[in-house]
Structure formats: C-alpha cells, structure tokens
N, C-alpha and C positions, 0 to 999 in steps of 0.2 A: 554462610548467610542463607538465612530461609528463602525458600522460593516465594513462603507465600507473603513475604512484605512487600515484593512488587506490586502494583497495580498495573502496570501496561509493561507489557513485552513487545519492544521494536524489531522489527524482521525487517533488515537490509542486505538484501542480495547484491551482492559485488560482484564486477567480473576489471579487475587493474584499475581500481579507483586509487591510486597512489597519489593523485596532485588532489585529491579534494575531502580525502576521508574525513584528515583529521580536522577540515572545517567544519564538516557535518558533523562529529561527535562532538566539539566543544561547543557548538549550534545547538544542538539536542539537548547537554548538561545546562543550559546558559536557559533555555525558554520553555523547556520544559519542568514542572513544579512539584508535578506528583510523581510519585514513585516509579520505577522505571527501570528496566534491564532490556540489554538492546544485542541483539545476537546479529552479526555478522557473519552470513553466511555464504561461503565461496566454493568455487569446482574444484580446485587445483591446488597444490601445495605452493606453488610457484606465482600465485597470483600477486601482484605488485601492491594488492592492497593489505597484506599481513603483515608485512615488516614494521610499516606507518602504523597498522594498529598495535601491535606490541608495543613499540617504543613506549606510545601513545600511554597503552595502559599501565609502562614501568614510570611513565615521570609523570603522569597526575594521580598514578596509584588509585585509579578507577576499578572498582569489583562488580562493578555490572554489568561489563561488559566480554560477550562470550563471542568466542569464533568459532563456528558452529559448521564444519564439513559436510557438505551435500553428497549424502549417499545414495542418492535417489536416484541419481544419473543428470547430466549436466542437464543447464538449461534452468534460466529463472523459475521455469514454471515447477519444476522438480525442488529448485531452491525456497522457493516461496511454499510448498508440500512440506520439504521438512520444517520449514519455520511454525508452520501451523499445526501440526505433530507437537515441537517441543514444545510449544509455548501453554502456559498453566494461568497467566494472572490475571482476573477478572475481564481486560481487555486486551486485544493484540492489536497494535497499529505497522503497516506496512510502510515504509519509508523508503526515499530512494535516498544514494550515498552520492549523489551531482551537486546536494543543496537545490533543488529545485522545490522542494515542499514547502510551504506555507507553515511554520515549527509553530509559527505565534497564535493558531490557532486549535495545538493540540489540548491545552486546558479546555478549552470549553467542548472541544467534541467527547471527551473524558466525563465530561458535568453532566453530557446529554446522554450518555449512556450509566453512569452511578447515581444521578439525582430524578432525570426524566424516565426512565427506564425506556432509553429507547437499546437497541438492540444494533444499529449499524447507520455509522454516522458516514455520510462523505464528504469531502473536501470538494466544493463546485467551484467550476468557473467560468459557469455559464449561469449562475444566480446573480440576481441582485447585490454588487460590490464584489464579485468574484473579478477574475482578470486572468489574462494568457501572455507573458510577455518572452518577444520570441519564440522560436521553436519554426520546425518545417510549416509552410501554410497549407498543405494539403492536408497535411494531418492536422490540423488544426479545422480545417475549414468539415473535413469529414467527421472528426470526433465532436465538434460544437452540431451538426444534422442530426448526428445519433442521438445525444443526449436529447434533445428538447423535440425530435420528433421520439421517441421514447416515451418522454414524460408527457408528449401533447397525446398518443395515441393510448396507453396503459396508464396513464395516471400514479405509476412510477414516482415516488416520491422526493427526485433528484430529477436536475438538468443536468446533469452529468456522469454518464453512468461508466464512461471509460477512465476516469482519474485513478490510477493507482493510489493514491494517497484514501485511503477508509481505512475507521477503526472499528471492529466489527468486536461485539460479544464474545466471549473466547469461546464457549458452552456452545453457542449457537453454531458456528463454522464445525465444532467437534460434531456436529448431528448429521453433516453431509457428506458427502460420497465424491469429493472430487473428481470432476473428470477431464478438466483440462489437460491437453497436450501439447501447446503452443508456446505459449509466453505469460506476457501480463496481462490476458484473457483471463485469468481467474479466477481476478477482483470481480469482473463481467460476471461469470460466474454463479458466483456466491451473492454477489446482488440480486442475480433474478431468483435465484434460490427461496432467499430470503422473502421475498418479492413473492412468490408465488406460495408459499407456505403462511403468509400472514406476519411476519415480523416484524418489527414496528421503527422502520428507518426515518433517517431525516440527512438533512443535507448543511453545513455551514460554507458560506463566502471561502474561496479560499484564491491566490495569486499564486501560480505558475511562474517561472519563471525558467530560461532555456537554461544549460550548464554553459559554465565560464570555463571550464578544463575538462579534457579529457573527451572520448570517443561514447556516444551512446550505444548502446546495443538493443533498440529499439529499432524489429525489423517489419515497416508496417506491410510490406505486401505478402510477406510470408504468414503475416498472422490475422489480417483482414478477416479471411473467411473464420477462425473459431469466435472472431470479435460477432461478425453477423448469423453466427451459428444461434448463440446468447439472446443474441437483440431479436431474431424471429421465436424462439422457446420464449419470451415474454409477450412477445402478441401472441401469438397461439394461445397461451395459456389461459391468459389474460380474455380471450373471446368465448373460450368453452361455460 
C-alpha cells in the first residue's frame, strides 16, 4: 500500500496500554473518515501493548496500522521524535492510547488544515465549548493559567497551548530542529515554533476526558520546567 494514499499519520506513544488499546484503534477506525495510518510507537519489546495490537490487526485485518520501535532512546519525547521522522502524509496528528482525545473532532481539524490552509490545528479546552473532565486538579488548574494567560499576553492563537492532542502540517514540523528532552513538552514546542516563525494556527473546542484503565505516565513535576522553558521563549519572542 502506498504511503502516499494516507492523509494523516497517527503517532501514539505507548508505554503497557494493554486494557485500552484496542478501544482506541476501533475509536480511531469508527470516527475517523479520512484517510489514515496510525503508528504505535513503543520502548520495549515486552510492552503489554503489542500483543493487543497484533491480535488486533490479525482479526479486523487492518493494514494501517504500524508498530513502530523507538530507537531514539526511551521516553515519549524520543517516541513522539521518531513518530515525526516517519511520518510523510500531508498531516500528522498525535494521539494519546487512554481514549482521552476528543476523535469526533479530527475531521474538521483535518478541513482546517487541507481546505483553510491553516498549518497547526489544536484541540482546546479552554475555548468556548471545550471541556476537561477529570484529571489531577492541579494540573488542571496550572495547564488552564498557561494557556489563556499565553493567549491573553502573545496573542497566541489557542487557549491551550499544553493539550497534546494537535495536528500539525507534516512539512511544517519537518522544518524544525527539535529540541525537547522531557516529555509531552514537544507539542509546547512546536507551537511556539510555529508561533514565532508566522504559521498560520487555529484552535477547535475539544473535551478531555481522564482514562478509565490503566497507569498514566504523565510526570508533571519532572517536566514543569521544559513546559515553562516554551511558554517564557514565546513572551520573549513575542516582545522583541
């Protein structure tokens, strides 16, 4: 199968998502419309979530779907490096494997980057009809400050600038120079990138929601600082 019939390439970093994969893949086949290859990509040979996706892909005989070994060295932030390496089809969307993402909304962030030409859509939930349900409230209470004092001081085209969930230009992320070494700081990243270079982002409503199984590996004090590393490189940038 040709690479290039994809239109969006899913990067989902796993670390033993065995109780919820294979919700999230038949979630993903079921609401998502447009074209699509979705790379699973894990540390270990041993991860609990390979087995589930094999089966997976022997009994619905799904060909989109790639398990994609991180050789970068462990760690989402290395995971999410090589996802953004492999990935060729007009857009990359990052996804988490909890079911936490808002799936019902990847069509139209899709529209606003192939019909609007925008360049880097994010999923808010801190817009108008966005939502946050469950989750730690500290990190909730800290990530909803950032975003919208972000967007209230740079004019930042998102209230939410730490939501994992963005489908970003594939061309466009190829142009940068990664430098995160943290985590899910990346996304942060690549928004201010964008952000500071003139790219043309937008933001759509999206609901949050905590996982029903399984262990997050979401470590917010170890990764606090590359989060506000990002958010001062866009004030600064943004005052010169």
């Amino acid at each position: 199968m040709s690479e290039r019939k994809f239109e969006i390439d899913i990067l989902i970093p796993v670390f033993n998502e065995k109780e919820v994969i294979e919700s999230t893949l038949s979630e993903i086949n079921e609401k998502i419309n447009i074209s699509h290859r979705i790379f699973i990509i894990y540390d270990f040979e041993e991860d609990s979530t390979l087995p589930v996706v094999k089966k997976y892909i022997d009994v619905k005989k799904h060909n989109n779907i790639i398990l994609l070994k991180n050789d970068y060295g462990r760690g989402v932030v290395n995971a999410l490096r090589k996802g953004f390496d492999s990935a060729v089809a007009l857009t990359t969307l990052v996804v988490m494997g909890d079911l936490s993402d808002d799936l019902a909304i990847v069509n139209i962030m899709y529209r606003k980057i192939k019909k609007d030409r925008f360049d880097l859509v994010c999923g808010s939930r801190y817009m108008k009809g966005g939502k946050q349900i469950g989750g730690p409230k500290l990190k909730k209470i800290l990530s909803r400050m950032a975003g919208l004092s972000l967007h209230w001081i740079t004019d930042i085209p998102t209230h939410d600038i730490s939501n994992s969930f963005k489908m970003y230009r594939t061309s466009m992320v190829k142009t940068f120079k990664l430098e995160s070494t943290g985590g899910f700081e990346i996304g942060l990243e690549i928004l201010v990138k964008a952000f500071i270079h003139g790219y043309n982002i937008t933001e759509v409503a999206s609901t949050w929601k905590d996982r029903a199984a399984g262990a997050s590996n979401f470590k917010l004090w170890k990764w606090l600082p590359n989060y506000l590393k990002w958010y001062w490189v866009a004030i600064i940038k943004k005052s010169k």
